[in-house]
Steps between C-alpha positions, in 0.01 A plus 500: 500500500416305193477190718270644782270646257435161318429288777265771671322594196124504582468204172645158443780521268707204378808464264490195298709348304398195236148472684654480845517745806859658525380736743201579678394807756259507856169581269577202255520257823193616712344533157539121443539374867827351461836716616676728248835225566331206437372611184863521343557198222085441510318470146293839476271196363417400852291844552268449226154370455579182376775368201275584215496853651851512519585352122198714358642795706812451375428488162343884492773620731759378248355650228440847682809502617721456162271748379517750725725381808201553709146277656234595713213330560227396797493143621428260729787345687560275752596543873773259656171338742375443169234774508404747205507837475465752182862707433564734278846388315796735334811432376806630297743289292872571575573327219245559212703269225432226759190567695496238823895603549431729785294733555249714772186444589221658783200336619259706691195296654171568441291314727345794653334638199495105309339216682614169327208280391663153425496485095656259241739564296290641199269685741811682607615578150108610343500731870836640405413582093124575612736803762721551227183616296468227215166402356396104537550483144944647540546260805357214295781573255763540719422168690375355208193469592177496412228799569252317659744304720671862590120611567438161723868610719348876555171367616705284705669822649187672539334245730862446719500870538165539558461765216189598294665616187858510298566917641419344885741191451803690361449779832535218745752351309687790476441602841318831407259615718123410372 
């Protein structure tokens, strides 16, 4: 019963085990585009945004996770064609002492309430702290940078997004309704 109810579960689900797939159900394949089998051995690597997203990513997670034994977060990730999409990530550590052992993780995609408008890498990160709530002045600290240049990445946002203000950016963003 187990069994049937993981690989019909209306959201991917994965089992990893050192930053590989172990195990992945029907959601996690037509989520990604690639078949639940052939996803077995792959580096969960290959569904991100890029490598920097991945190593930046994994940073966080590690830290969360030998903390707590639990992540969540919402991210863009990347499609086997290669195409983006905005998922909303959670995980559990099966082995807290050592984090990337094995653990589980959902993905539920986004796309219907999240269009993805192509970003860099630091537009992605000031979007996600800007969601998170953190003034220009906290993400410039955490990415060690400075104001201005964190105030230069949020204009940037605002004119990819089409927004007027900070409160219109973080709805669309968020996928809130405006």
């Amino acid at each position: 019963m187990s069994e049937l109810a993981y690989q019909h579960a209306p959201i991917g689900m994965c089992m990893l085990d050192k930053r590989r797939i172990h195990a992945a159900n029907k959601a996690f394949g037509e989520m990604f585009g690639i078949s639940p089998e052939d996803c077995s051995g792959k580096s969960i690597a290959e569904f991100y945004a890029s490598q920097e997203d991945f190593e930046s990513f994994g940073e966080k997670v590690r830290a969360a996770m030998e903390d707590t034994g639990r992540y969540n977060d919402e991210r863009i990730m990347r499609r086997a064609d290669g195409s983006l999409f905005w998922c909303r990530v959670r995980g559990k550590s099966l082995s807290p002492d050592n984090p990337f052992q094995s653990g589980v993780w959902t993905f539920a995609d986004l796309s219907d309430e999240r269009p993805v408008v192509e970003l860099t890498q630091r537009e992605r990160e000031v979007a996600i702290l800007t969601c998170r709530g953190q003034t220009s002045k906290e993400i410039g600290i955490e990415l060690n940078l400075s104001y201005r240049t964190v105030e230069e990445y949020r204009a940037r946002l605002l004119r990819k997004f089409g927004a007027r203000k900070l409160a219109e950016l973080v709805a669309k963003l968020s996928g809130m309704p405006l």
